[in-house]
C-alpha atoms as an extended CHARMM CRD file, in Angstrom:
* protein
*
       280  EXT
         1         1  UNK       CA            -93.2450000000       73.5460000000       70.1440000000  PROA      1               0.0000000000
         2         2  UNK       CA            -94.3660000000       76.8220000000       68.6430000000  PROA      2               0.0000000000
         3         3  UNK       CA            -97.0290000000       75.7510000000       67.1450000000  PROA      3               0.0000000000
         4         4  UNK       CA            -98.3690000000       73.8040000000       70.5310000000  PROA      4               0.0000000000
         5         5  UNK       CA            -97.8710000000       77.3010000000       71.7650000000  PROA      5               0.0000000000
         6         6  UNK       CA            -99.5500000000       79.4460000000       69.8910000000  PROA      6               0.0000000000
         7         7  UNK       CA           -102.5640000000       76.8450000000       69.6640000000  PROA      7               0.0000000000
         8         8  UNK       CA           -102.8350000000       77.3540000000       73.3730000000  PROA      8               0.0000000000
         9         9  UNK       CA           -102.9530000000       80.8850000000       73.1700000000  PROA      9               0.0000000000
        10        10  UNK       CA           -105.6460000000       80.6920000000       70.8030000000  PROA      10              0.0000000000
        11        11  UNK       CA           -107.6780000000       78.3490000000       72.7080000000  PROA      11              0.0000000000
        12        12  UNK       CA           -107.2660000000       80.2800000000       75.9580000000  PROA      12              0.0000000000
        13        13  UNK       CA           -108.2610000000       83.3760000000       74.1540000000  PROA      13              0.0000000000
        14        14  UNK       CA           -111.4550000000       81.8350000000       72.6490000000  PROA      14              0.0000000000
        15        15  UNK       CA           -112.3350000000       80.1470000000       75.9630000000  PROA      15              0.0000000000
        16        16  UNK       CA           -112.2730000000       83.6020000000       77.4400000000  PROA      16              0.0000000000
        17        17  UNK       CA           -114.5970000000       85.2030000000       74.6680000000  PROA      17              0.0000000000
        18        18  UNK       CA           -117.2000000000       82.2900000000       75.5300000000  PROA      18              0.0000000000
        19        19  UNK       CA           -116.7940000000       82.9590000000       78.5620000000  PROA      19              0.0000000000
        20        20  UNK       CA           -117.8010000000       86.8600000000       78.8650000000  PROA      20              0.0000000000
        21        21  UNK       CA           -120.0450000000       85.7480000000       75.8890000000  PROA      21              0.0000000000
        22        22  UNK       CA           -122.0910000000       83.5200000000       78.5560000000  PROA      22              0.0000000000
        23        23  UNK       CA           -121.6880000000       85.8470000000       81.4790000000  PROA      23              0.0000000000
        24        24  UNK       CA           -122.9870000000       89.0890000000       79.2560000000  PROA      24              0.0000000000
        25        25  UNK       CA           -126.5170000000       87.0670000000       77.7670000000  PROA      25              0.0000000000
        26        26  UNK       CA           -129.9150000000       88.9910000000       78.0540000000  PROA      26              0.0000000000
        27        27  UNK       CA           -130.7750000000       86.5280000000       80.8470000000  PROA      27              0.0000000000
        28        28  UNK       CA           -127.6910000000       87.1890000000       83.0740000000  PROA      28              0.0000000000
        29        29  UNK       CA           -127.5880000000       91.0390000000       82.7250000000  PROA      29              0.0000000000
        30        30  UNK       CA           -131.2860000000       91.2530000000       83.5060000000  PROA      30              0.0000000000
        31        31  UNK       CA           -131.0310000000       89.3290000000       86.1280000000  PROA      31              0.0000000000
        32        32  UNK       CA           -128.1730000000       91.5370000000       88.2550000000  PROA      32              0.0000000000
        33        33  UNK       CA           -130.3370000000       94.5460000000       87.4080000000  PROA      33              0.0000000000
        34        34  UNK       CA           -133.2220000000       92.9890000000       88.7540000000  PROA      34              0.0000000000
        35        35  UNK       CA           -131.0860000000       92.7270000000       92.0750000000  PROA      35              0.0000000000
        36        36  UNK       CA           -130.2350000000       96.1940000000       91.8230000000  PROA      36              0.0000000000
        37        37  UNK       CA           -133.9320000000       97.4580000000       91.7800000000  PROA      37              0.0000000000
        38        38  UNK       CA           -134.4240000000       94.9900000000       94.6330000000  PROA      38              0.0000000000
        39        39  UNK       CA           -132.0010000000       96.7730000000       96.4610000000  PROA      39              0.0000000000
        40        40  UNK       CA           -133.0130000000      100.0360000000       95.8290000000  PROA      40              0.0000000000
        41        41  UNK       CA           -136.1580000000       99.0920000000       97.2290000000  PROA      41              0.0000000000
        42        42  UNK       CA           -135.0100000000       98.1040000000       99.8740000000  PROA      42              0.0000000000
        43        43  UNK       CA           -132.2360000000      100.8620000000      100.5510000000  PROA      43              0.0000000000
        44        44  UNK       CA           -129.9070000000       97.5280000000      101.3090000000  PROA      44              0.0000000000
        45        45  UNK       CA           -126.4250000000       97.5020000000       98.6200000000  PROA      45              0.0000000000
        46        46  UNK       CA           -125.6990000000       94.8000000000      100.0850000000  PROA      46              0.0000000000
        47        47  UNK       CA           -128.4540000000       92.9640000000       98.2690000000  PROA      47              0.0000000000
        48        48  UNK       CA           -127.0550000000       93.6350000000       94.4400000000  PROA      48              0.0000000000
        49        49  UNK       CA           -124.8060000000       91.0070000000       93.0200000000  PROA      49              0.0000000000
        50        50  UNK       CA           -121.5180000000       93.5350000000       93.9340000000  PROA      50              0.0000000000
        51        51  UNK       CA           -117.9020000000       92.7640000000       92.5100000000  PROA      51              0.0000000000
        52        52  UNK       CA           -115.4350000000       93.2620000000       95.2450000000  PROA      52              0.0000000000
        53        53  UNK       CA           -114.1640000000       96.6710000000       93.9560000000  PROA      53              0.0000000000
        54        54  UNK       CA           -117.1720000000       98.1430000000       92.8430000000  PROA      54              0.0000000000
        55        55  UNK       CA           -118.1900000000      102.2180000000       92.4050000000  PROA      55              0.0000000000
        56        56  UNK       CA           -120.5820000000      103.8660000000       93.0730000000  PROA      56              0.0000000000
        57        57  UNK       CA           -120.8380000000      107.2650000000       90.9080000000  PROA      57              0.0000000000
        58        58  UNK       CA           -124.3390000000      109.6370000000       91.7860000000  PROA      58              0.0000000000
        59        59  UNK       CA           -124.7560000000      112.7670000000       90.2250000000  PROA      59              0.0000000000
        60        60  UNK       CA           -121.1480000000      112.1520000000       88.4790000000  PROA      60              0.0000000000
        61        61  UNK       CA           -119.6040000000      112.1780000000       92.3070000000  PROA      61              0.0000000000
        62        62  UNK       CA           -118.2200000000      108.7150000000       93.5680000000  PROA      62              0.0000000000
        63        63  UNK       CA           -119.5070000000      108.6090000000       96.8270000000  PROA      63              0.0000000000
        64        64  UNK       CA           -120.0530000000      105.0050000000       98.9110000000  PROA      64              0.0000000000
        65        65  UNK       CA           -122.5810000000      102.9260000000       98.7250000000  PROA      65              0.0000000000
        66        66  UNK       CA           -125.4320000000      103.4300000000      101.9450000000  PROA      66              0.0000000000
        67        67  UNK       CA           -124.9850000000      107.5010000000      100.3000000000  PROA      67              0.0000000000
        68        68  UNK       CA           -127.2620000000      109.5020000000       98.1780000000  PROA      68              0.0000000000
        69        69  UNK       CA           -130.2770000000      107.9730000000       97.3700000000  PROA      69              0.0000000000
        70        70  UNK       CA           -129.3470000000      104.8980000000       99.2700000000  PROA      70              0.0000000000
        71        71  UNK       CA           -129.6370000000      106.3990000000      102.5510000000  PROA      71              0.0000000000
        72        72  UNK       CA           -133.3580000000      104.6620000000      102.5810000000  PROA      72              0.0000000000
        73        73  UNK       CA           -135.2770000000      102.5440000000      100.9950000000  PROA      73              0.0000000000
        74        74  UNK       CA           -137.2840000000      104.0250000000       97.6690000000  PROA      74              0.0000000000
        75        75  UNK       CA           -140.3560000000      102.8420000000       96.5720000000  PROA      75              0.0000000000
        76        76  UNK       CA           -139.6370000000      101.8510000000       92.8230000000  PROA      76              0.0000000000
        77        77  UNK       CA           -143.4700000000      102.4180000000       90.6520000000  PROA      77              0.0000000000
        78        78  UNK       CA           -141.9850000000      102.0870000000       87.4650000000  PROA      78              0.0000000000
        79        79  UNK       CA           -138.5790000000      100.6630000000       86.0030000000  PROA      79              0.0000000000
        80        80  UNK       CA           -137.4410000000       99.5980000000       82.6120000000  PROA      80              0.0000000000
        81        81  UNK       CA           -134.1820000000       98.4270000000       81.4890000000  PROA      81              0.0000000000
        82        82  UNK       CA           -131.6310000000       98.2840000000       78.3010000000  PROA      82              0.0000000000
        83        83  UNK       CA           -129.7260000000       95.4520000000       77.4830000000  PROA      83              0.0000000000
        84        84  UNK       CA           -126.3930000000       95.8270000000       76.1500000000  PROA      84              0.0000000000
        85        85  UNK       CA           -125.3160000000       92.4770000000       75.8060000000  PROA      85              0.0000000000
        86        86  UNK       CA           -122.1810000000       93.4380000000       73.1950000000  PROA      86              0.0000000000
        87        87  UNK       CA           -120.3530000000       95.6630000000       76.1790000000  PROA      87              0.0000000000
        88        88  UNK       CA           -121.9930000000       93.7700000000       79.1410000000  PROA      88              0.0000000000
        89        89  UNK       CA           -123.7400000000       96.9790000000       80.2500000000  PROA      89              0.0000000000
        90        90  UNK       CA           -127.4230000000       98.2130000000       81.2350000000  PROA      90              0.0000000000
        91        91  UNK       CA           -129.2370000000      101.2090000000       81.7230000000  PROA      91              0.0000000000
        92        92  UNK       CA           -132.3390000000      101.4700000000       83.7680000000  PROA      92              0.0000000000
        93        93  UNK       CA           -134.6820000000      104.7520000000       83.9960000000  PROA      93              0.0000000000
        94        94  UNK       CA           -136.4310000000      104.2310000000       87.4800000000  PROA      94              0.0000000000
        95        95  UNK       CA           -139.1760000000      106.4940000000       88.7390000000  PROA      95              0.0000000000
        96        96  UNK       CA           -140.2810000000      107.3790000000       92.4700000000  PROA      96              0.0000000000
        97        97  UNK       CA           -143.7680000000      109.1220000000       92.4190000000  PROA      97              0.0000000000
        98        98  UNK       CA           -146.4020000000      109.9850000000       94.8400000000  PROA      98              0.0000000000
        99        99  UNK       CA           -143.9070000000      110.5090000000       97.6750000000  PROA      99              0.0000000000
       100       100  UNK       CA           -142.9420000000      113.9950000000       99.4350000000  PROA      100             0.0000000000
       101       101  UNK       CA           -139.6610000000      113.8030000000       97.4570000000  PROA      101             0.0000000000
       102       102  UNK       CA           -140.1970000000      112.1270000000       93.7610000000  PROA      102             0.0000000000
       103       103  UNK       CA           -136.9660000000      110.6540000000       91.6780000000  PROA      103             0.0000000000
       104       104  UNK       CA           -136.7980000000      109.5790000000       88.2310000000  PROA      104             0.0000000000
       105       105  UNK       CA           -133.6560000000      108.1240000000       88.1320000000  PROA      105             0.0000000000
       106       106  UNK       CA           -130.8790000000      106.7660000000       84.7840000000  PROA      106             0.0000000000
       107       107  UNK       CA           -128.9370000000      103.9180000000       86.1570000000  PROA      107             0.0000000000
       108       108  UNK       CA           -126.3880000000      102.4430000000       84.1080000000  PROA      108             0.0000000000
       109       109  UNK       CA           -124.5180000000       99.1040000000       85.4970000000  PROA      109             0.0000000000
       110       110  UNK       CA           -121.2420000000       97.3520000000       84.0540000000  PROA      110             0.0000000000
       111       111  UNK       CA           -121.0340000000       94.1860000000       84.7550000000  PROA      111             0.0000000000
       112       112  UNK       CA           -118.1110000000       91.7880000000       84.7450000000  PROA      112             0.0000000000
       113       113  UNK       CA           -118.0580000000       88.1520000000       85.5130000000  PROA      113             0.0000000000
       114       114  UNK       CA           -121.6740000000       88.1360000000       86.4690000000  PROA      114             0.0000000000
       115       115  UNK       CA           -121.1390000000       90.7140000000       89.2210000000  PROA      115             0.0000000000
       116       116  UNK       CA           -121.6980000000       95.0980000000       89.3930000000  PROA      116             0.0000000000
       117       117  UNK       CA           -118.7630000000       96.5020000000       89.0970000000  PROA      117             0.0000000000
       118       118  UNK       CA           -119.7570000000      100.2350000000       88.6120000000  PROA      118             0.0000000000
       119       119  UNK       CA           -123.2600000000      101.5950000000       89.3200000000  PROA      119             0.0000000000
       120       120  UNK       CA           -123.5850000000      105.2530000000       87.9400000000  PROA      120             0.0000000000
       121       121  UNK       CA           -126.7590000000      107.1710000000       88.5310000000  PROA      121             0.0000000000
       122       122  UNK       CA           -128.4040000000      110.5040000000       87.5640000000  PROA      122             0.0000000000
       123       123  UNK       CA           -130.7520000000      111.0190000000       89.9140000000  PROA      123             0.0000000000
       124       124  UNK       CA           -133.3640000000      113.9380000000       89.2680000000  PROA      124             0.0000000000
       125       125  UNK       CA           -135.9210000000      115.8110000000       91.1560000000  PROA      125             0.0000000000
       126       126  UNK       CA           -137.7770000000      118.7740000000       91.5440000000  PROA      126             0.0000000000
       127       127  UNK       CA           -134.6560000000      121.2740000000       91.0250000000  PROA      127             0.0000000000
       128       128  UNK       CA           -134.1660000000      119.3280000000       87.5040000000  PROA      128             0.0000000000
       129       129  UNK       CA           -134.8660000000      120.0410000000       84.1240000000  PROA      129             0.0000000000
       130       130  UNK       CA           -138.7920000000      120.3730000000       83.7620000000  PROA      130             0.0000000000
       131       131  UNK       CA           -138.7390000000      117.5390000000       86.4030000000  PROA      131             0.0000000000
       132       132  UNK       CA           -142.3610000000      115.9070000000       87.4690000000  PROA      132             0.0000000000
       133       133  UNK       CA           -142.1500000000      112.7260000000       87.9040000000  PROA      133             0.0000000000
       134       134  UNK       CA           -145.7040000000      112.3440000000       88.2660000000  PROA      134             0.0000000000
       135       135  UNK       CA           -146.0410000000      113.2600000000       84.9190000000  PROA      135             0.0000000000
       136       136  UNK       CA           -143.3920000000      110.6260000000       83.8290000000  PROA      136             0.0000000000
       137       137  UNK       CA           -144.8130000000      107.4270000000       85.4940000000  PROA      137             0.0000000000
       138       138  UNK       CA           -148.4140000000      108.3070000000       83.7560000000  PROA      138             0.0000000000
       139       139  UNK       CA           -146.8170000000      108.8160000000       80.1210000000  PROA      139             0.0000000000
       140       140  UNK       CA           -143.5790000000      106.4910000000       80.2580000000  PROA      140             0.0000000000
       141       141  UNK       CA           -145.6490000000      103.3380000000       82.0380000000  PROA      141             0.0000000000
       142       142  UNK       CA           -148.3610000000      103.2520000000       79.1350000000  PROA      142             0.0000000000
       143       143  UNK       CA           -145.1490000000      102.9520000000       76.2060000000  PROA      143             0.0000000000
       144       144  UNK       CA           -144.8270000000       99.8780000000       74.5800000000  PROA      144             0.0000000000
       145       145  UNK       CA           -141.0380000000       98.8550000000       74.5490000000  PROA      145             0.0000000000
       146       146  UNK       CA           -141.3500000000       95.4040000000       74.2130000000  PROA      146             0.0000000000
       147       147  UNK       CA           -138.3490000000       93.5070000000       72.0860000000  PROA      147             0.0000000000
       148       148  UNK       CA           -138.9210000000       94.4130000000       68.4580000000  PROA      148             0.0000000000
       149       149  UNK       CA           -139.2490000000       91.1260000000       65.3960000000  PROA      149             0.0000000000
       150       150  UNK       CA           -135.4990000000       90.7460000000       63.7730000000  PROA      150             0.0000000000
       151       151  UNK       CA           -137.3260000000       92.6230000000       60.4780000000  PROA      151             0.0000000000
       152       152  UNK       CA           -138.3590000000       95.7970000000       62.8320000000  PROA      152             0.0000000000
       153       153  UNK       CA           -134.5870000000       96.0160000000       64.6710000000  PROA      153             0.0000000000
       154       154  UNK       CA           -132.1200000000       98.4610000000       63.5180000000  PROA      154             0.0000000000
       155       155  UNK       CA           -128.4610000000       97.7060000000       63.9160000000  PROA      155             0.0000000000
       156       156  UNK       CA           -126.3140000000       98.5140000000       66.5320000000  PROA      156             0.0000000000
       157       157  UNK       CA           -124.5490000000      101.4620000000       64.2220000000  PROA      157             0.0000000000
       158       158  UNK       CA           -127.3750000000      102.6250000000       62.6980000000  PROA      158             0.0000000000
       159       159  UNK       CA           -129.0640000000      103.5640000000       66.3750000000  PROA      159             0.0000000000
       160       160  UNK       CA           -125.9130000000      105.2780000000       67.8520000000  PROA      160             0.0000000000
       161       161  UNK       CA           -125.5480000000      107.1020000000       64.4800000000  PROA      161             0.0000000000
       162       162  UNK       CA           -129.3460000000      108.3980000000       65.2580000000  PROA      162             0.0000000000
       163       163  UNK       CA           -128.6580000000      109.2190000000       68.5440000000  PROA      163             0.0000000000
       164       164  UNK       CA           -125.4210000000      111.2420000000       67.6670000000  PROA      164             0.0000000000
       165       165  UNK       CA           -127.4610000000      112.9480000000       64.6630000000  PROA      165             0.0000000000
       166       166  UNK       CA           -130.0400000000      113.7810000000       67.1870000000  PROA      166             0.0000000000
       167       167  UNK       CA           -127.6220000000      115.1400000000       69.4920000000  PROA      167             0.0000000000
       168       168  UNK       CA           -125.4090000000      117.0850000000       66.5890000000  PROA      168             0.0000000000
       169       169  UNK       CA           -128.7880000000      119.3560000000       66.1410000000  PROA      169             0.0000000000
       170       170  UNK       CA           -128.0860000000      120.7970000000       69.4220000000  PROA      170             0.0000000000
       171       171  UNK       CA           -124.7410000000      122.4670000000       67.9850000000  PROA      171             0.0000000000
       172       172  UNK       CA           -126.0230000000      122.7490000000       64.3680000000  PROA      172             0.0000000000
       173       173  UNK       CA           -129.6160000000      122.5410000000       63.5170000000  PROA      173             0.0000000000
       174       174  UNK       CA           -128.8330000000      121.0680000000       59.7520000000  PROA      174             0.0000000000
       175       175  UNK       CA           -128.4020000000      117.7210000000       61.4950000000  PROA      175             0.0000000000
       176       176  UNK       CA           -132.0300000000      117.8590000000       61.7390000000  PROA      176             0.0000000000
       177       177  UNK       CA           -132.6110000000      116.2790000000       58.6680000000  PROA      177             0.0000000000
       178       178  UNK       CA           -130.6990000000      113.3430000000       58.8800000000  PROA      178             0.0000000000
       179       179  UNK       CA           -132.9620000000      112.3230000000       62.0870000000  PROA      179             0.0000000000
       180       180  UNK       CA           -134.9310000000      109.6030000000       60.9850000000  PROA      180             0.0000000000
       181       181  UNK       CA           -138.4650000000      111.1330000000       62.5220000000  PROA      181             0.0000000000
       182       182  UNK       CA           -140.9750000000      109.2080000000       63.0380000000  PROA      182             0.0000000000
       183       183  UNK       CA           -144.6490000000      109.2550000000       62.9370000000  PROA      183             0.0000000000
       184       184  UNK       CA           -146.3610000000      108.6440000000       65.9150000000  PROA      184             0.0000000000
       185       185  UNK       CA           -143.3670000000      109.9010000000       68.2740000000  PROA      185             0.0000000000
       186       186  UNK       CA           -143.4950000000      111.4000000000       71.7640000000  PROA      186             0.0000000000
       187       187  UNK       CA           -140.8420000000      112.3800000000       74.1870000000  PROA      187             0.0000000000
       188       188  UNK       CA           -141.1910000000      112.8660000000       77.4870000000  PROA      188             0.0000000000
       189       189  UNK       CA           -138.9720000000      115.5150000000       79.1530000000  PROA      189             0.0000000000
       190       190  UNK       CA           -138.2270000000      115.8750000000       82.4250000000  PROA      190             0.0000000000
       191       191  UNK       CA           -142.2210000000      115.1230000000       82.8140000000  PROA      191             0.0000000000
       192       192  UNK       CA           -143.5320000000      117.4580000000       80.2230000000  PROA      192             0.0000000000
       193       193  UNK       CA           -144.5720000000      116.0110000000       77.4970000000  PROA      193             0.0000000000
       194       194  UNK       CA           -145.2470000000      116.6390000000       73.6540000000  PROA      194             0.0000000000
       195       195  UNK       CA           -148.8770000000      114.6700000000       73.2580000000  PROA      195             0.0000000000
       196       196  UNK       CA           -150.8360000000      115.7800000000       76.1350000000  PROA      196             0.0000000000
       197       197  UNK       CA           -153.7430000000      116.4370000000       73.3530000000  PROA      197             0.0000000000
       198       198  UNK       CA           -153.3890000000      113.0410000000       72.8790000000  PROA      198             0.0000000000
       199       199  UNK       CA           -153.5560000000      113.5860000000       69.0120000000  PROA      199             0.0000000000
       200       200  UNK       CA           -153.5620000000      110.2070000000       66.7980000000  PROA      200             0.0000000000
       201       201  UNK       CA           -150.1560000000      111.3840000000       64.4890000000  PROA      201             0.0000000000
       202       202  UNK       CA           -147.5000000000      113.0090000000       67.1010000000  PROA      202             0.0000000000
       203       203  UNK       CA           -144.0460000000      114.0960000000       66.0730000000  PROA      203             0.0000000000
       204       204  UNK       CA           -141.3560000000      114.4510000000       68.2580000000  PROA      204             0.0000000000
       205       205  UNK       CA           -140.0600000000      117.1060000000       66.5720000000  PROA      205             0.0000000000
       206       206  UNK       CA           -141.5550000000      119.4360000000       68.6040000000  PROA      206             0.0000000000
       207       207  UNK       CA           -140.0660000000      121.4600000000       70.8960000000  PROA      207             0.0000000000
       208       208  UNK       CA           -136.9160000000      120.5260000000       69.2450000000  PROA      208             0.0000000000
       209       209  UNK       CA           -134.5320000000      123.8910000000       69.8460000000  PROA      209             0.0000000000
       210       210  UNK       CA           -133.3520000000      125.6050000000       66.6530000000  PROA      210             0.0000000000
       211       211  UNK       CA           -131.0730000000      128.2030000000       67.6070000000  PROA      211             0.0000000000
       212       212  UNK       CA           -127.8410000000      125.6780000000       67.9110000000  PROA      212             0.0000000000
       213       213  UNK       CA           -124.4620000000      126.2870000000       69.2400000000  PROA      213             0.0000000000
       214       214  UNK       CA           -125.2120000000      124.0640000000       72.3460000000  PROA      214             0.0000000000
       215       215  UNK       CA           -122.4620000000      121.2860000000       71.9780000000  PROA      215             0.0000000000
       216       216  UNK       CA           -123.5770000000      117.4020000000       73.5140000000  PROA      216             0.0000000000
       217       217  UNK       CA           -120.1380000000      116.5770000000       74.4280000000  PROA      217             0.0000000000
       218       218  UNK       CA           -119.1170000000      113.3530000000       76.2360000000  PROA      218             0.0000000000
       219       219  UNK       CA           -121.2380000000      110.7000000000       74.7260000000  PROA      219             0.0000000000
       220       220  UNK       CA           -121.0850000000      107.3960000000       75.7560000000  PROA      220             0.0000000000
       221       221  UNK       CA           -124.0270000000      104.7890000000       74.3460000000  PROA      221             0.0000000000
       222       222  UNK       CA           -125.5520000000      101.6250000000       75.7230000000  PROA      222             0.0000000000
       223       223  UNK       CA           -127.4830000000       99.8660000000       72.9080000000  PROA      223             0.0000000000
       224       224  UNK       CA           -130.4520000000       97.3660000000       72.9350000000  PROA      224             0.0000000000
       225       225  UNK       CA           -130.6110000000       96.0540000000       69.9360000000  PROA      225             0.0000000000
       226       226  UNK       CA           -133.5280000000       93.3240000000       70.1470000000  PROA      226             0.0000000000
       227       227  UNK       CA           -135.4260000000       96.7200000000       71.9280000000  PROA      227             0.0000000000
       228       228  UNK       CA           -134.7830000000       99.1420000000       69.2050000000  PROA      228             0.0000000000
       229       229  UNK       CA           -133.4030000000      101.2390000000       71.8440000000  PROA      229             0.0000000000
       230       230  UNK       CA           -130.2020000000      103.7380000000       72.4490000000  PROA      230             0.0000000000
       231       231  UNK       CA           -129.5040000000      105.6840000000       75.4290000000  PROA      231             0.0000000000
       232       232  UNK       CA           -126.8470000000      108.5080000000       75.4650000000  PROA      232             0.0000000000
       233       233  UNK       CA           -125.1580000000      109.7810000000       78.4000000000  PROA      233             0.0000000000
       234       234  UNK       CA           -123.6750000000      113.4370000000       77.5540000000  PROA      234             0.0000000000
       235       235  UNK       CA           -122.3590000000      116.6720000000       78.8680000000  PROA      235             0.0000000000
       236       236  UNK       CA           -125.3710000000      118.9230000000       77.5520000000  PROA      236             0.0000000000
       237       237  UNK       CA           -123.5730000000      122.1420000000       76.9990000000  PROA      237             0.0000000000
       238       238  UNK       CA           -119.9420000000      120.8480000000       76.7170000000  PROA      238             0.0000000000
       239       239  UNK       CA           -117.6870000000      119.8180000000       79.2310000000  PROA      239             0.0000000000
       240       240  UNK       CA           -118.6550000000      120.2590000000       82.2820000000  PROA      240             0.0000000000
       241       241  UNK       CA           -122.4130000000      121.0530000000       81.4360000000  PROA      241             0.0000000000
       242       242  UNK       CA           -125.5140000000      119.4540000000       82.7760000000  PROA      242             0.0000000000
       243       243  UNK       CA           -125.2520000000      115.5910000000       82.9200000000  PROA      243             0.0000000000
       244       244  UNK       CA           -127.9970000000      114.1620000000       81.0360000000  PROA      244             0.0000000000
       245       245  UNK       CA           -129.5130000000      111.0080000000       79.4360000000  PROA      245             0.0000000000
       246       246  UNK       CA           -130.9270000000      110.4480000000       76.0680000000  PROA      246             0.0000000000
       247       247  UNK       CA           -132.9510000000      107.7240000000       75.4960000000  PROA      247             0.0000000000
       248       248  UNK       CA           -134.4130000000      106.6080000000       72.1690000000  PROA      248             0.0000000000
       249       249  UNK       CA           -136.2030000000      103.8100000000       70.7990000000  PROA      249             0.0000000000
       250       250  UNK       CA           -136.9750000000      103.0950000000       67.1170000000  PROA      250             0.0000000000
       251       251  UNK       CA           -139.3790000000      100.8160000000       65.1180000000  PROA      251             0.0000000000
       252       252  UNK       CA           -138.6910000000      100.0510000000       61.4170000000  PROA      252             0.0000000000
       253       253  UNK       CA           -136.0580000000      102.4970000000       61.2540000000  PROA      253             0.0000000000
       254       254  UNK       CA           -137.8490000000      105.3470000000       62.5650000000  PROA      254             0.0000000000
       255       255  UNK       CA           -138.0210000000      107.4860000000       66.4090000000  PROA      255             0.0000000000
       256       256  UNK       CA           -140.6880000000      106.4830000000       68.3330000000  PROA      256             0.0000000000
       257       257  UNK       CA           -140.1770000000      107.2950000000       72.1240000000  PROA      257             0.0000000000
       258       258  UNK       CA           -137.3170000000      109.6570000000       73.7040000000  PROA      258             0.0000000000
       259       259  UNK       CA           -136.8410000000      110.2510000000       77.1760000000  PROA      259             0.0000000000
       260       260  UNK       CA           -134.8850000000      113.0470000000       78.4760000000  PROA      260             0.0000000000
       261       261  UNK       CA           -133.3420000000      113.0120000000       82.1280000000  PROA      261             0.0000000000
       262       262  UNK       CA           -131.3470000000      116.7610000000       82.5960000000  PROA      262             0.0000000000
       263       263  UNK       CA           -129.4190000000      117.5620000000       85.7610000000  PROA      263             0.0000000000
       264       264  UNK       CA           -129.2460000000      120.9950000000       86.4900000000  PROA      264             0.0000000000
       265       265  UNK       CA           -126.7050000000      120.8380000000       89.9450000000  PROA      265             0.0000000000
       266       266  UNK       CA           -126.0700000000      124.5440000000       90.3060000000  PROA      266             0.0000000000
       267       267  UNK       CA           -130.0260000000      125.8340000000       88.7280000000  PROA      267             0.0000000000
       268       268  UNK       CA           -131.6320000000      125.6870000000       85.6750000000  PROA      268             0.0000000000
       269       269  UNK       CA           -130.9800000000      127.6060000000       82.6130000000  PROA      269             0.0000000000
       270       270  UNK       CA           -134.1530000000      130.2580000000       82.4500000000  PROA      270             0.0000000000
       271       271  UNK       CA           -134.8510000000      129.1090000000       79.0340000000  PROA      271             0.0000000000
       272       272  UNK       CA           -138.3840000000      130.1310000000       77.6190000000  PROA      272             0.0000000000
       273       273  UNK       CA           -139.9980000000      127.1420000000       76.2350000000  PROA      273             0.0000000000
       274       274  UNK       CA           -140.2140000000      126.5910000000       72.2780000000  PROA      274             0.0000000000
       275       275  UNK       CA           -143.1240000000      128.0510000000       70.9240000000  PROA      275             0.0000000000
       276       276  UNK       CA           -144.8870000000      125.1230000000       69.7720000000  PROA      276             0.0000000000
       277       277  UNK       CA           -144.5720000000      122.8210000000       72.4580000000  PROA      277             0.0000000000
       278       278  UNK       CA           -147.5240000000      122.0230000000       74.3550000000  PROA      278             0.0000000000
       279       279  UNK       CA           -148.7500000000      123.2110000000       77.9540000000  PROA      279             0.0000000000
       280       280  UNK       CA           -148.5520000000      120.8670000000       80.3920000000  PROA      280             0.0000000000
């Protein structure tokens, strides 16, 4: 009698793994995104694949859905979307240019049972951290972030661990070496960007701040493996700091692209930009 218990158990449990297994595939979690964008586009919530209960967080404020940027419809130029298949979450940078009030936006969606159960945005604009949007449609459009071959992925360990290294130099600038730079790399930031020269052999180590003590607390990663690609949600500047999104994306091993999207809800800091980035 035990045993026939215990058996059931087990079954029950694996039947339930299979389950989320099937509900969480690339297929299924790109699909509810897709419905998200659609309804974004359409300023209609009611158009997203919604679980009964489900939050709506903008700006780190849970506020209801028809609020915030959903108060209208948004014309969507550009979107492109991680895959987390392994915690049945995405993340999807958005941007709204050309318009009298531009957006580039960080969505990330959990989903459970097929369905949105939380929808968290940052959404930027012109009082944001170097924010042009413009800027980020004409540079983040052209990138090639296409899934990678199995022999050009990089585990799901090994890209957290980069973005947390990258992250770490923030506080302590000797994490800079254990960044696995790559060359070509840009980043776009904000809108500014560190190839507008358009040279052949970029490095995104420039503009990369070197004075430290600036702790990246809060992180929480959603990882596309078959992408190459990590995105980090933090507090830049410790609790309670500016909400921002990292996101990287690496090819044999090595950075290739990072996007930056800073919130800066009561002003931005008046930092002077690093010598040796570029002028936009």
């Amino acid at each position: 009698m035990i045993r026939a218990t215990i058996m059931s158990v087990l079954l029950c449990a694996i039947a339930s793994v299979q389950a989320l297994a099937a509900e969480c595939t690339r297929q299924t979690l790109q699909s509810v995104t897709d419905s998200y964008v659609d309804a974004l586009r359409k300023g209609s919530p009611s158009l997203m694949l919604l679980a009964p209960q489900a939050k709506y967080i903008e700006n780190r404020k849970e506020v209801r859905f028809g609020e915030g940027i959903w108060k209208a419809p948004l014309a969507v130029n550009f979107f492109r979307t991680l895959i987390d298949t392994d915690i049945c979450e995405t993340f999807t940078e958005i941007i709204h240019a050309g318009s009298s009030h531009p957006y580039v936006i960080g969505t990330r969606l959990k989903i459970e049972d097929g369905r949105i159960a939380e929808v968290e945005s940052l959404v930027s604009d012109e009082d944001d951290w170097l924010f042009d949007a413009d800027n980020y449609l004409k540079y983040s459009s052209t990138e090639k972030w296409d899934v990678l071959p199995p022999d050009k992925r990089t585990d799901r360990r090994t890209l957290i661990k980069v973005a947390s290294d990258y992250f770490d130099i923030f506080e302590d600038y000797s994490a800079f070496e254990r960044v696995p730079w790559g060359i070509p790399c840009v980043r776009i930031e904000g809108g500014a960007y560190t190839n507008v020269s358009n040279a052949p052999d970029p490095s995104c180590t420039v503009g990369v701040p070197k004075g430290g003590g600036v702790p990246m607390t809060n992180r929480r990663y959603i990882v596309d493996v078959d992408m190459g690609a990590v995105v980090g949600q933090v507090d830049f500047g410790g609790p309670k700091g500016l909400p921002d999104a990292h996101t990287f994306r690496l090819e044999n091993g090595k950075l290739r692209y990072v996007h930056v999207i800073t919130l800066c809800p009561n002003g931005c800091p008046k930092i002077p930009p690093p010598e040796d980035m570029p002028e936009q």
